[in-house]
Each structure stands twice: as structure tokens, then as C-alpha cells.
DRENRO-368235 format. One record per residue (C-alpha): x, y, z. Coordinates in steps of 0.2 Angstrom, whole numbers, plus 5000, padded with zeros to 4 digits. Example, Ala and Ser with C-alpha at 12.3 -4.5 7.8 and 13.67 -1.06 7.14 Angstrom:
DRENRO-368235
506249785039;506849955036;
END
This chain:
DRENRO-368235
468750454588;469050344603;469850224592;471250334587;471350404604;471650234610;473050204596;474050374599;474250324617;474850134613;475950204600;476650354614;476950214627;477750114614;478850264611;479250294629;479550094633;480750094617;481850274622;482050194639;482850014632;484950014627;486049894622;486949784634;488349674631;489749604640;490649394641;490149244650;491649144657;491648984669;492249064687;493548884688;494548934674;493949094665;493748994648;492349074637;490748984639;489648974623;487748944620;487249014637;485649064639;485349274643;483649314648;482649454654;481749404670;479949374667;479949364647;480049274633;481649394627;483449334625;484949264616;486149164619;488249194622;489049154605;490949044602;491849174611;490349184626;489949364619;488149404619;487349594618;485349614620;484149764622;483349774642;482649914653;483249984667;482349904681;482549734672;483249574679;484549484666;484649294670;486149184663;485948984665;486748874657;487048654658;488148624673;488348784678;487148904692;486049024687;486749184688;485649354689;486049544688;484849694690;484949834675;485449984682;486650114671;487849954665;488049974645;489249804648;489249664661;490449544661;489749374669;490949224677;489849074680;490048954695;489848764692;488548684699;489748564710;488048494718;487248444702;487048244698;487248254680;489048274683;490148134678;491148024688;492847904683;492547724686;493347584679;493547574661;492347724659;491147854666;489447844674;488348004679;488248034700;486647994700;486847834693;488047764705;487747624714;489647584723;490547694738;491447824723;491847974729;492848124721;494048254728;494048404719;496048444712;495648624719;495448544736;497148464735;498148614728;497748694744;498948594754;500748624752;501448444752;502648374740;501448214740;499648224733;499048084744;499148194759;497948304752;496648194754;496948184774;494948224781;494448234764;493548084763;492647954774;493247764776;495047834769;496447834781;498047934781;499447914789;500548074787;502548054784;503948204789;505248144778;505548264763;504748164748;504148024757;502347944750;501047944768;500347774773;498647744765;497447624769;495347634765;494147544773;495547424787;496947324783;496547164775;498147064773;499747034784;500947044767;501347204757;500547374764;499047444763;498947544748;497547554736;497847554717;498347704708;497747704690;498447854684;497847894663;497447694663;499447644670;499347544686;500447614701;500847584717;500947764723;501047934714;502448024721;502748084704;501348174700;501048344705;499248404709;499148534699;499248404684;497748314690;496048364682;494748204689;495148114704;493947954709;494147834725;493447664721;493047614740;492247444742;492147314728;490547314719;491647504712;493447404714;493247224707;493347264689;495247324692;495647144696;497147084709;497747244713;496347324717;496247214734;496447404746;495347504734;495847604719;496247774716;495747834698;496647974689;496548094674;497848214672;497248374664;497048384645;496548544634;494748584629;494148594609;493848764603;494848864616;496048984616;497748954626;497648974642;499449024652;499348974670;500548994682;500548954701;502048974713;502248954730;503548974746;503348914761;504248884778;504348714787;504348724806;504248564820;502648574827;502248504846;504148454851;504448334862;504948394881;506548314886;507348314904;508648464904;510048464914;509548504931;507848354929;509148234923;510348254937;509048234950;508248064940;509948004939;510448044959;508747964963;509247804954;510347714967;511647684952;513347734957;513747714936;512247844934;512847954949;514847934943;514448014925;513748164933;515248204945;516248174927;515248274919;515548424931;517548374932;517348384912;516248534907;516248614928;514748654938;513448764933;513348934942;511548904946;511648754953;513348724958;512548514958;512248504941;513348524926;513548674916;512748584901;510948594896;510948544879;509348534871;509848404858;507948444848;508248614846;509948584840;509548434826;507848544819;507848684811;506448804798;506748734783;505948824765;504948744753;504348814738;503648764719;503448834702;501848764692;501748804675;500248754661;499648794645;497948714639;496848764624;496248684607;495448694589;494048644582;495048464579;496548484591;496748504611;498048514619;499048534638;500948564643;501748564658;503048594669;503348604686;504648594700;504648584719;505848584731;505748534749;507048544760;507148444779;507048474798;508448384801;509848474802;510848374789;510848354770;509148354765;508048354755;507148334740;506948414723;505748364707;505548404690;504048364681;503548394662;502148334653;501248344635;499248294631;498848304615;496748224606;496648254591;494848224579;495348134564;493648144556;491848114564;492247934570;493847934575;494848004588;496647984594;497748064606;499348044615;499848094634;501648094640;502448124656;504448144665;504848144681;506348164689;506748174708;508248184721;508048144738;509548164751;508948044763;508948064782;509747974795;508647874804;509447814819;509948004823;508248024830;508647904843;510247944846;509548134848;508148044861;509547964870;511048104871;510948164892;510848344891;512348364900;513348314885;513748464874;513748464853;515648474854;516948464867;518448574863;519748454873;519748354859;521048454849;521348334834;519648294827;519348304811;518048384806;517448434821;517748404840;516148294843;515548294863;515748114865;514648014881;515847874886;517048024889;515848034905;515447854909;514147794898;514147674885;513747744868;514347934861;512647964861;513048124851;511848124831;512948264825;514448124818;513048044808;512148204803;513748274797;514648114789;513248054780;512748064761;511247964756;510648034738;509247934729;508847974712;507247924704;506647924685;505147904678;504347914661;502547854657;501747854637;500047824635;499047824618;497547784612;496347754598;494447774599;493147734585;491447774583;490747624578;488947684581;488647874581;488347914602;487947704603;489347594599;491147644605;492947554602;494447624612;496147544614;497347594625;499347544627;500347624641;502147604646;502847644664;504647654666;505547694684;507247684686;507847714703;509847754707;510447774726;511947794732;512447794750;513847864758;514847844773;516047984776;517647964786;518048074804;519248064819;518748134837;519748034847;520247844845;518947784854;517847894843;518047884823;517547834808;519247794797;519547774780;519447594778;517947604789;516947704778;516047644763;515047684749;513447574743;512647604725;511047524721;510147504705;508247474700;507347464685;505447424683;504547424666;502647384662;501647354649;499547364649;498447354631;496747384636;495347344622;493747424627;492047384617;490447514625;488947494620;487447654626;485747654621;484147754628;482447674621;480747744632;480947704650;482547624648;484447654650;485747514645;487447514645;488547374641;490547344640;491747204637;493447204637;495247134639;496947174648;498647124642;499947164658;501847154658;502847194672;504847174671;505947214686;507647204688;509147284702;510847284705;511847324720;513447334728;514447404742;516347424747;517447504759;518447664754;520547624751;521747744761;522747714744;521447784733;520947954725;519447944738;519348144745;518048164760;517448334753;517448314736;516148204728;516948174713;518048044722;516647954729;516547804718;516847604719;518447644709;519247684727;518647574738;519647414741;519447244729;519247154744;517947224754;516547234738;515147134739;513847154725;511847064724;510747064709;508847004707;507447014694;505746964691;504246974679;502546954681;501246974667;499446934665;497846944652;496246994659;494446974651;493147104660;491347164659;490247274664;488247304662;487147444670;485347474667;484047594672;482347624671;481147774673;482647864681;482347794697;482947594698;484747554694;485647384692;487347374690;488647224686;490147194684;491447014679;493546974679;494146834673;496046864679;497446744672;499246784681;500946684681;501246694698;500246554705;499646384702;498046434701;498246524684;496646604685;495346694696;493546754694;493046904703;490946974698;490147104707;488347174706;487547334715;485647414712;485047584715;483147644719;483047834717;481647844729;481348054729;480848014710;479347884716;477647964718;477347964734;478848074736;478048214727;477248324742;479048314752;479848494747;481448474755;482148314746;482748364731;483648164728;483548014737;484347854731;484647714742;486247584736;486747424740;488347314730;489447164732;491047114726;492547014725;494247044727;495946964726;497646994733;499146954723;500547054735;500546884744;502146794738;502346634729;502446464736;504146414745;504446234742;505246114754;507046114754;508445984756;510146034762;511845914763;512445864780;513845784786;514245684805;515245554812;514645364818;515845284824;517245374818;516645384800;516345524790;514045504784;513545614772;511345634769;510145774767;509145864779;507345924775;506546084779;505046034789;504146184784;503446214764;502246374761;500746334750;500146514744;499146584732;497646714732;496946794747;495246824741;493946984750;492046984748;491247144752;489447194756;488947384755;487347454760;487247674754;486147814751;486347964744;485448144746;485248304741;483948414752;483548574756;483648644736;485148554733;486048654748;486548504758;487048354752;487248184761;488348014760;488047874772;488747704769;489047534778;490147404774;490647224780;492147164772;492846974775;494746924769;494546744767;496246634762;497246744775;498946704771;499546654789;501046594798;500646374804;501646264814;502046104807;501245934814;503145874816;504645984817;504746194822;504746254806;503346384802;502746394783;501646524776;499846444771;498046524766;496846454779;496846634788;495246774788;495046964794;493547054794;493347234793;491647324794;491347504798;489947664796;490247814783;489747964784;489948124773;488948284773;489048474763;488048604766;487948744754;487048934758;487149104755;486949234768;486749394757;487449394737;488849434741;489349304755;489249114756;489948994766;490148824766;490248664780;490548474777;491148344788;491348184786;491648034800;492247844800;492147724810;493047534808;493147364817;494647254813;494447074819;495446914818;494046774814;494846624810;496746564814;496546394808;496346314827;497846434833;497546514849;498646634844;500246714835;501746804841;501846964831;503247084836;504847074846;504846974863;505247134872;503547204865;502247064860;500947094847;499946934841;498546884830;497146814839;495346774835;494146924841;495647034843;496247174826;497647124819;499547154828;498647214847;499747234860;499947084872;500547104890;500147174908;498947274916;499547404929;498647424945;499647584950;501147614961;501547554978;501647684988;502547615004;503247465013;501447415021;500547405003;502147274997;501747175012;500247165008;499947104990;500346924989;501046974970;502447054976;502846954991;502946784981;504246884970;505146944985;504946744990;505746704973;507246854976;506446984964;506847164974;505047254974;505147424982;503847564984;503747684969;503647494956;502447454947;500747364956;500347214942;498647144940;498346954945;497046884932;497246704934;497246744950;498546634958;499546754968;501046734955;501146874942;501846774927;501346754908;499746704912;499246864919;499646954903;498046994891;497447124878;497847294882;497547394865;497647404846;498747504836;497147504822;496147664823;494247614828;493747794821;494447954808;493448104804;493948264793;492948414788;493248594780;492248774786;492448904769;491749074769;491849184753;491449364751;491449454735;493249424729;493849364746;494049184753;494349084770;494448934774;494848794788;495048594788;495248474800;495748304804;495848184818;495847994825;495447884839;495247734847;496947664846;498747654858;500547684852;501947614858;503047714864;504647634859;505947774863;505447774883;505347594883;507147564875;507847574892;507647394892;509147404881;510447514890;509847624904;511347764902;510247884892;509048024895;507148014899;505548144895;505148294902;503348204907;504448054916;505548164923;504448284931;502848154936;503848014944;503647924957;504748004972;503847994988;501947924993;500548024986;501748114971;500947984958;500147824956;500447824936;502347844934;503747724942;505147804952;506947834945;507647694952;506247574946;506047634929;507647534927;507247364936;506747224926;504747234937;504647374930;505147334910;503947204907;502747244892;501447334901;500147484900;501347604904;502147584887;500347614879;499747804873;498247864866;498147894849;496847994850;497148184842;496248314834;497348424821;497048594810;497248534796;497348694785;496848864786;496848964769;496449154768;496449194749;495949344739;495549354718;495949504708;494949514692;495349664680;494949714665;496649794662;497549634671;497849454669;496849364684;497649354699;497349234717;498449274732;498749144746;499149154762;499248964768;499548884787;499748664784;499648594803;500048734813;498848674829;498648494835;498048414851;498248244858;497748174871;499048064879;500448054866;502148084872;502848144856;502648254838;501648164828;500248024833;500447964815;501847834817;501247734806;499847594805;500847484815;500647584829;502447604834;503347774838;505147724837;506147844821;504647944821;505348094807;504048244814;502748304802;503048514802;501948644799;502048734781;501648934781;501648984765;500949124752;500649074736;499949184719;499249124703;499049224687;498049154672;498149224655;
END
């Protein structure tokens, strides 16, 4: 009887448990693209019950209220949902961006995270589609330690790059772009939206196996391709933004100028005022100033738009995938003149599986750009024009097209005015690109043994075509027909790469081994054409019609043509061998054997070798909870440089002169003859890597000493001045890394994110070949090379303040030994430091006073998400270097021009007022002008980088949406920099300087 009882109940309960369970279903999609994920795993919490999500990521299962469904799958995080009343849940899973089973690009083929053993890092093409630029590169600004950018205004223009220092005097610092398995020089024709993995190979252990040009690093590629067994995917992104000049320079307005200039002493400087007000009259204000204040900055910028349109359509069959894509961009200037700069992008990817073992595909893209140029001189000219000179003078009645203001009109000695070149010039560039790659892969061995064989072709062609319009303001003041011109320049590069790639992969017990071999066939052909002439008055030429503006109508004898060519090709054996056991130590190896035509020393062997020990998987780590992964690193690799030129011989040229009274003919010999070839860097790297805290923060810490040997460097001759060009140089570079992420989640629905990462870098000269030193730079403004020093530093005085009065001036025996020699030195110049000391300031006093090279850089980003909502922030900034500030110091050159707000307002003009800035009347004299400290300006700045506010609509009755809005740049601090942008360029010169604006944009994308 108690044995049925017993058996009722179970069966009742059974019952109940049964009448309380339904039927579930719903899809799982990945969250980063919304594709249908099959074969995840859906289980109820705390059993042995599930199923997993079929080809379409469907799934349906029988729970409980009150039970806890779990998704998981492979590279992806666990997702979990509490039953409640849902009859379907619908599940988008996040990536597991922390895991280190993800797979990383390196050279001539992929390794796991985890196995890495070289300075690699990734950026995440999400990451760079949130800045609007029309250059990927600058998306990676503070995204990465130990890489360096150095922003550029210009519509189109590719920012300076430079990773890990600058290691060679010849070229520029750019890495390597190896884009689908073609070499490039820069990547101003892709378009971030077609990139789907992005690697930086930073030091050489990674770089080495790229050979010659992977000297500055290498910057890996993969544009995006479709996925197998996928529908198609419709995505569309587009974008509008505004452009505006962010921290504009103060000049002198009128009533500043006009008190500098009275303050001078010069009756030329005082003279153009009184024109002035005879010309324009007296302002009503004050009846001592002209009534001009022109504000030549606000009148040459303006808000320019820029927007894009992105288009791509990726998907696949069981044998087929496939990606199209188009986009366009458009970027107008600041500069108040014709341009900017448009570009048109399509591309195709197609892999196909023949069968089992084989495997083929093809990947295709066009790119075609136009970019009206700026006028560079204009931002001098605009630095320069007094701001009592307006934009146009309506006395001159006959100009044509318009009446430009003109400066001498008032005494000085240019027209000062940018508005006639803004106006009258034309400067289109148009640039072509098409790049084929295809390729053939072959299972030799299933999952073991892997043949691929690549062949790519580059072609760029670039067509430019200057012009220099006609216009009459006065005759004094014009541009005529004969005078203007026309240039047209032609380029054409083609290149060639077959790569043959043999990888061997094998996992036997404790052991992990692969192996690869290959070679490189590489063919570069380049060839240009040029020519220029000057427009006939005769001719069909019409200023305002385009049409006309051909060599056709330019006169015979004025055209002058050039034309140049070279080619360059190479074939490269290469090697690579990595091996691991127990999961926890790593060697790694790496071998080129480089053969090139371009110099004697056909040639060049470059190995490299790096080994891992993953300490966190060692017994002894066991009991420490909070380290999830701790490898430490260490590599070393050689490098070479072929943008050094080839070898100049000695030359011999006919001469003729006269002994007594006849005519000798011989030959005179060059005394110089350049002996290049490679420039060869060695690098040592010293790393760890870490994931802690449950894989919520993770950590990248690296060291680096890299030496340039066989510097190519200017040497004088034992006889004779001629300088010639010889390898007997070195640099060093060494520096700290530091990257870190940190990962949490406040409640479900809200996470954030922080990473930061910081750089720090010493460039020295360590061998000149016995030089004391070389001149770098003008004479005006000395640079040099010298042992101990970084490369170009400034070279010149030390200022000691400013003398205040007569009784100062007396006493400094500096300044009365240049009285001695007739020298004027009055209070408000300049006090000079003696270092010899001898009581004489001359070029022995001068020494060091600062590097244009940045001793540190550092980025980071703050995210927050909530439920559908997002926000985020980067930032960026630098230190440790000076800038010259070329556009104050041109007063060398001609003193009749205008001068800074900050000069204006904090000079010198009575004792006490300041003991930084020289007086108006001294910031002309020749004391005062010498290369000095007062020139110098900290580079130093801090900049927002990018703030991003985004929000994600997912429906069930709509396609998915993401709305943007987007501020690029919108704050940035300096903290002595007289001027936009402290990124002039890595020479450390602010002379041209096009401003770098903020972008506020909004931006949507819709996926279907």
C-alpha cells in the first residue's frame, strides 16, 4: 500500500513539473554583424538539458518558468536569460574581444594571441569607423602604443606616421602597408569600412620577414570578405559632418598693430600707418588708428561639409562567399578657395571551394580621387597681411576680377593680400588606382600541409594639373596673360608580387609545430612626364572657362617638359618556424634572404627569433585567482632600409681657361662620390602580456632598444668641399610601452569600458664617424646631428631675460663688448647667456636648446553602454619636444608685416612689463634675430580626441538601425604653442601649418 502511495505522488509531481514547462524558441545572432550563429549551445542552468542553434541559429526547447536559459558558444560570451512568460527570445551574442584564442595577421600567415611572441597589436575596424577622416591612418591616433601620428589639415592628405622613432635621415617615416598581400607606401585609397583585420607589426622579431621595407614597421591588412553559408547581408552607413578651425590663432588687430609699429622707432613702420589712414580714414574710435581691422583668419576659413556614403553587401554558399562594395566621400577645405577632395571607391571579393582540397578566390578594387589642392604660401601671406589693409580696395576701379587691397599701396613691401592666389588658383590632382589579387590554396595534407600562391598587381596613375589664372588690380599689381601658366604632370607606377607559400601544422602530445618556407617575386615599374608653359594672349585660353586651359594655348616658346623612370624588382626566399610546448613555452623564428637590383650588394640576410613563457599556466601559478594569463616575451630582428638611394659616382666635367693667352681645355673631378647601400636596424624587444581579474583587464607592456647601423650620413672629403653621402652613421631609438583595458559591468544592463595606453622614446645620434657635428636646416635656424643629441635638434642661444634699463646694459660685459664693437643694445633686447664664458656672445655660446622629436605619446578611450545606448570619449596627446616657430621668426626676412596677439599684447614696453618678450623696436634688430629660445614652443598638448554618443535600434518589424552623433577634435590644450595645431610635422617646424578642424557629424547605419 505505501508502495503505491509513493508512486501516485511521483507520478502527480511529474504531472505538475510537466503542465508547468512550454515551448521556447527564438534566434541566436552575433551582436557585431547580426549573422546567424549555428551550433550554439542553449542550456538550462543547472542541468544536463539542451540543444543547440541549427544552420539558421534557430533553436526551440522545453524550460520552466523560474529557469535560467544559458547560450555559449566558441568565441563568443556567455549569454544568460531568466524564464519568465517569454514563448520566444531572440538572443544577439557579444564576441569575446578578450579571448586569446582569437587569431592575429602576421606575416605570410596567422598565429593565435596567445602564441605571440613579437610587439603585434590589432585595432578593431570599428574603432576606426568612428572617426570621420578621409584617411584611415588617422584613426589610429592614441590607439596604440609606440605608434606616432602626426595629424595633417589638408583635404585628402595621408598624416605623418612613424612607430617606435625615426630611424633614417632619407625617405619618411612610414611603415609598410601590406594591404591583401600588395606592398604600399600609404593607404589613402582605402576606406575603413572596407577593412575587416588590421595588425601593426612593431619591432622586428614581427617585421623582419617583410624584408627591405619593413625598416619603420608594417601595417597588415585584409579587406573584408563574405562568410560561407550566409545569407546577404545589405549594409549601408552614411555620414555628414561639418568641418570647423579649432583654436585660431590670435593676431594683432588694428588698434595692437598700430601701437607695435609707433613703438618701433621706424619712420617706414610709422609712414604706412599715416597712409593707411590718408587711404581707408581714421577709425571713429580711435581717431589714431585706421579704420581697418581686418581679421585676415576669419576671412580665409570658413565651415566646410564633409560627408560619405558606404555601401556593402557580404554573404555566401555552402561553396561561394562573397563582398561588394562601394563608397564615396567627399571633403571639402577651410580654405576659402577651391578645395577639396572627392573619392570613389568600388570593390569585389569572391573565394570560392572547388572541392575538399582546393580553394581559389579573387579580390578586386578601384579607386578614384580628386583633390583641388591648396595654396600653400596663402598661410603666410594670410600670417603676414597688417590688419589694417582691407580684402579689397574700391580705388582700384579697373581690376579684374576683383579690386584686391594691395600693401605697398601703404608703404610696405609685398601685397600681402592671400585673396589673388586663393582666387586665381586651380590646382586639381587626380589619382587612379586599381589593385588585383588572386590566389590559389591547396590542401596538400587535410589540416597539416598547406600550398598558397598568391599574385598581385598595383597600378597608380596620378594626373595633376596646375593652373595659374590671369588678374589685373593695378600695374603694380597683376598677374597677365603671358605671366600665367599652366603645368601638367603625369605618373604611372605598376607592381608586380608572386608569393609561394608552403605551411606545414602539426599537434602531436605536448607539442605544437609550425613550419613555413617561401618565396617572393617583386616588380616595381615607374615612370612620369611633365611639362609646363605660359598661356598666349593669341590663344583660345579663357580665364573662366576650363575648357581652354590646355598646353594647346600656351606659347611654343615658353614650354619646358621633364621625363624620368625607374624599376626596381627583387626575389626573396623566407622562413618561418614556431613551436610550443605544454601550452606554456613558445619559440619563434624567422629568416629573408633578400636579393634587390639596386645595389651592389645584390643581397641581404635578415633572421629574427623571439620565445614566450606563459608563466600563469606553470604550477606554482595555480593558487593565484586573479591571473587569468601571464606570458612573458622577448625577440630580436634585423631590418634593412632600401629608401636610401643608390651610389653617386664621381664625376668629371669639361673646362676651359687661358695660360698665356691660349685657349686649355681638361676636366675637373667632383671631389665628392657617395658610396651607399643598406642601412641595416637590429632590434631587441623585451614584453609581457596579461589578462587578470577574470579576463576583465587586460595588459601590454613592452621595451624596446632599436640601433640603425650603416646610417647613411653626409662626410666631408679629406681634400676638396665636396660632401658625399656614405653608410658609416648610427641612431638609436629605445623606448617603454604600455597598453591596458579594463572590462566591467555595473548591473546587466550597463558596462563600461577604460584603456589607456602610454609611450615613451629616446632618439640619440651615437656615432657620426669622428664628426663633431652636422648642419641640418637653414643658417637662419640651425638644426644638426650630433652624438648624444636626437636627430635635427635646434642649435643656437640661450636667453637670460630682458634688460630692463640702462644700469643692467652697463653692467653685463656681454652687451657692453657689442656696444664696444657698434652693435646698439637697448633695454627691452634680449639678455644672451655667456657659456664659454668670455665676455663675448658669439657662436661659441650657442648650444642644444630642444628636439623637435617627441620624448613621450599617450591615447586612451572611456565607453559606457546602456541597454541600446552608447558613449564614448578618446583622447590623445604628446610631449617632450619644441616647435619652431617659423611664421614669428620670418621677421628676419622683412619686418613690414604683422605680429601675434601674444607678441603684441606681452611685449616688452617699460621695466617690469616682461622679461620674456622683446620690445617692438627690438623684435626687429638683428640682437634680437639670432636663433634662440624665444623661437622654441612647447610641444606638449593634450587633445579630445572623439566623443561619440550612439544609439541601436533593433526591431523585429525593422531592418537594424545605429544613429551617431560624432564630435572629431572639438577641445585641445597646449601648453605654450602659439598656433592651431602642434602637429607640424615631425620635423618640428610650424611654417604652412594647414589647421587640422574639428568634424561634428551624425551618422546612421541600417543592415538588412
Amino acid at each position: 500500500m505505501k508502495t503505491r502511495f509513493t508512486l501516485l505522488f511521483i507520478l502527480l509531481f511529474a504531472i505538475n513539473v510537466f503542465a508547468q514547462e512550454k515551448s521556447v524558441s527564438g534566434t541566436v545572432v552575433s551582436a557585431e554583424d547580426d549573422i546567424p550563429i549555428p551550433g550554439v549551445n542553449v542550456i538550462v542552468q543547472g542541468t544536463t538539458r539542451g540543444v543547440s542553434t541549427d544552420f539558421d541559429g534557430n533553436y526551440t526547447i522545453n524550460v520552466s518558468e523560474g529557469e535560467t536559459l544559458e547560450f555559449s558558444s566558441l568565441g563568443f560570451k556567455t549569454f544568460t536569460v531568466l524564464i519568465q512568460d517569454q514563448t520566444q527570445i531572440n538572443v544577439s551574442l557579444e564576441p569575446d574581444i578578450a579571448a586569446l584564442d582569437e587569431v592575429v595577421v602576421v606575416g605570410y600567415g596567422t598565429q593565435k594571441r596567445a602564441d605571440l611572441t613579437s610587439a603585434i597589436v590589432t585595432i578593431e575596424p570599428e574603432a576606426l569607423q568612428k572617426v570621420q577622416a578621409a584617411q584611415v591612418v588617422q584613426g589610429f591616433q592614441g590607439q596604440v602604443a609606440g605608434v606616432q601620428i602626426s595629424s595633417l589639415g589638408s583635404p585628402g592628405d595621408t598624416p605623418e606616421i612613424n612607430i617606435r622613432g625615426i630611424n633614417s635621415l632619407f625617405g619618411n617615416s612610414a611603415p609598410l602597408f601590406v594591404v591583401d598581400g600588395m606592398f604600399y607606401n600609404n593607404i589613402d585609397f582605402l576606406n575603413a569600412s572596407e577593412i575587416q583585420d588590421l595588425s601593426i607589426l612593431k619591432d622586428a622579431s614581427a617585421a623582419a620577414i617583410y624584408g627591405v621595407r619593413a625598416a619603420n614597421g608594417v601595417v597588415l591588412i585584409t579587406t573584408k570578405g563574405g562568410k560561407f553559408n550566409r545569407d546577404a547581408q545589405i549594409e549601408y552607413t552614411g555620414n555628414y559632418g561639418i568641418q570647423r578651425a579649432q583654436n585660431i590663432l590670435k593676431m594683432a588687430n588694428a588698434e595692437q598693430f598700430t601701437t607695435f609699429a609707433l613703438e618701433s622707432g621706424s619712420g617706414a613702420e610709422i609712414a604706412s600707418i599715416d597712409d593707411a589712414m590718408q587711404r581707408f580714414g581714421r577709425s571713429r574710435v580711435n581717431p589714431n588708428v585706421p579704420n581697418v581691422n581686418t581679421d585676415w583668419y576669419k576671412e580665409v576659413l570658413r565651415d566646410a561639409p564633409m560627408y560619405s556614403h558606404d555601401l556593402q553587401i557580404n554573404g555566401g554558399t555552402e561553396s561561394i562567399a562573397y563582398s561588394i562594395g562601394g563608397n564615396y566621400l567627399l571633403q571639402d577645405g577651410i580654405l576659402d578657395m577651391r578645395n577639396d577632395y572627392k573619392r570613389f571607391n568600388l570593390r569585389a571579393r569572391v573565394d570560392a571551394k572547388v572541392n575538399s582540397w582546393l580553394k581559389v578566390g579573387a579580390n578586386f578594387l578601384n579607386s578614384r580621387a580628386i583633390k583641388y589642392d591648396d595654396e600653400g604660401s596663402a598661410w603666410q601671406l594670410t600670417y603676414y597681411a597688417v590688419p589694417i589693409l582691407p580684402v579689397f580696395d574700391s580705388n582700384f576701379t579697373d581690376a579684374d576680377p576683383f579690386p584686391y587691397a594691395d600693401a605697398r599701396e601703404i608703404g610696405y613691401r609685398g601685397s600681402q593680400n592671400p585673396f589673388p592666389l586663393l582666387d586665381n588658383s586651380d590646382r586639381r590632382g587626380e589619382r587612379r588606382r586599381s589593385t588585383i589579387n588572386v590566389y590559389t590554396e591547396i590542401s596538400l595534407v587535410p589540416e597539416k600541409l598547406n600550398f598558397r600562391t598568391t599574385m598581385s598587381y598595383n597600378n597608380r596613375n596620378n594626373n595633376e594639373r596646375i593652373v595659374l589664372l590671369p588678374y589685373f588690380v593695378s600695374d603694380n599689381f597683376q598677374r597677365p596673360i603671358e605671366e600665367s601658366s599652366i603645368t601638367r604632370n603625369n605618373s604611372v607606377q605598376e607592381n608586380y608580387i608572386l608569393d609561394n607559400v608552403l605551411t606545414y601544422n602539426d599537434t602531436f602530445g605536448d607539442h605544437d609545430l609550425t613550419l613555413m618556407g617561401g618565396t617572393s617575386y617583386r616588380d616595381d615599374y615607374f615612370r612620369s612626364f611633365g611639362t609646363r608653359g605660359n598661356f598666349d594672349p593669341g590663344a583660345a585660353f579663357i580665364r573662366d572657362n576650363d575648357k581652354t586651359w590646355y598646353l594647346s594655348n600656351t606659347a611654343e616658346d615658353s614650354r619646358i617638359s621633364y621625363d624620368g623612370g625607374s624599376r626596381a624588382y627583387g626575389f626573396s626566399y623566407f622562413g618561418r618556424a614556431s613551436y610550443k610546448f605544454k601550452n606554456k613555452y613558445i619559440a619563434y623564428a624567422t629568416f629573408r634572404a633578400e636579393g634587390s637590383n639596386k645595389y651592389e650588394e645584390t643581397y641581404v640576410y635578415l633572421p629574427a627569433f623571439g620565445a614566450g613563457w606563459v608563466a600563469s599556466e606553470e604550477s606554482f601559478m595555480e593558487g593565484i585567482e586573479f591571473i587569468d594569463f601571464l606570458k612573458f616575451r622577448a625577440g630580436w630582428g634585423r631590418l634593412a632600409n632600401d629608401a636610401v638611394p643608390a651610389s653617386v659616382p664621381q664625376s668629371a666635367s669639361t673646362i676651359s681657361t687661358v695660360f698665356d693667352d691660349t685657349l686649355i681645355n681638361g676636366f675637373s673631378f667632383s671631389t665628392n662620390a657617395d658610396d651607399l647601400g643598406w642601412e641595416f636596424t637590429e632590434e631587441a624587444n623585451f614584453g609581457l602580456t596579461a589578462r587578470l581579474f577574470n579576463n576583465s583587464l587586460s595588459l601590454e607592456a613592452d621595451y624596446f632598444i632599436k640601433d640603425t647601423k650603416n646610417l647613411a650620413i653626409p662626410v666631408l672629403p679629406l681634400v676638396g668641399t665636396d660632401v658625399s653621402q656614405q653608410n658609416v652613421g648610427s641612431v638609436r631609438n629605445k623606448g617603454f610601452e604600455i597598453a591596458a583595458t579594463y572590462r566591467g559591468e555595473i548591473t546587466k544592463d550597463l558596462g563600461f569600458t577604460v584603456s589607456g595606453n602610454f609611450s615613451s622614446i629616446k632618439n640619440e645620434i651615437t656615432d657620426l664617424e669622428g664628426q663633431p657635428h652636422i648642419d641640418r636646416g637653414s643658417a637662419e635656424f640651425r638644426q644638426r646631428l650630433a652624438v648624444g643629441q636626437p636627430i635635427n635638434v635646434f642649435y643656437g642661444w640661450q636667453v637670460d631675460g630682458v634688460y630692463q634699463n640702462d644700469a643692467e646694459i652697463a653692467s653685463d660685459p656681454i652687451a657692453q663688448a657689442a656696444i664696444a664693437e657698434g652693435v646698439d643694445v637697448r633695454p627691452g633686447y634680449f639678455k644672451f647667456k655667456d657659456l664659454e664664458p668670455d665676455g663675448v656672445l658669439d657662436a661659441n655660446d650657442r648650444t642644444y636648446i630642444g628636439s623637435p622629436v617627441p620624448t613621450y605619446y599617450y591615447g586612451g578611450n572611456i565607453g559606457l553602454n546602456y541597454k541600446s545606448w552608447e558613449v564614448s570619449a578618446q583622447f590623445y596627446g604628446q610631449g617632450g619636444n619644441v616647435i619652431l616657430n617659423r611664421n614669428r621668426a620670418e621677421v628676419i626676412r622683412t619686418q613690414g608685416r604683422n605680429i601675434d596677439a601674444q607678441l603684441a599684447v606681452n611685449r616688452w614696453h617699460g621695466e617690469g612689463t616682461t622679461n620674456a618678450f622683446p620690445s617692438s623696436e627690438g623684435y626687429r634688430q638683428l640682437w634680437n634675430q639670432r636663433m634662440s629660445e624665444f623661437w622654441l614652443e612647447e610641444g606638449d598638448f593634450f587633445r579630445i580626441q572623439n566623443i561619440q554618443l550612439a544609439y541601436t535600434l533593433k526591431s523585429n518589424n525593422l531592418p537594424q538601425m545605429r544613429f551617431t552623433l560624432t564630435a572629431d577634435r572639438p577641445f585641445q590644450w597646449a601648453k605654450s604653442f602659439n598656433g592651431f595645431n602642434p602637429e607640424v610635422g615631425f620635423d618640428g617646424i610650424d611654417l604652412r601649418t594647414y589647421p587640422v578642424p574639428a568634424v561634428y557629424s551624425f551618422g546612421v547605419n541600417v543592415k538588412l
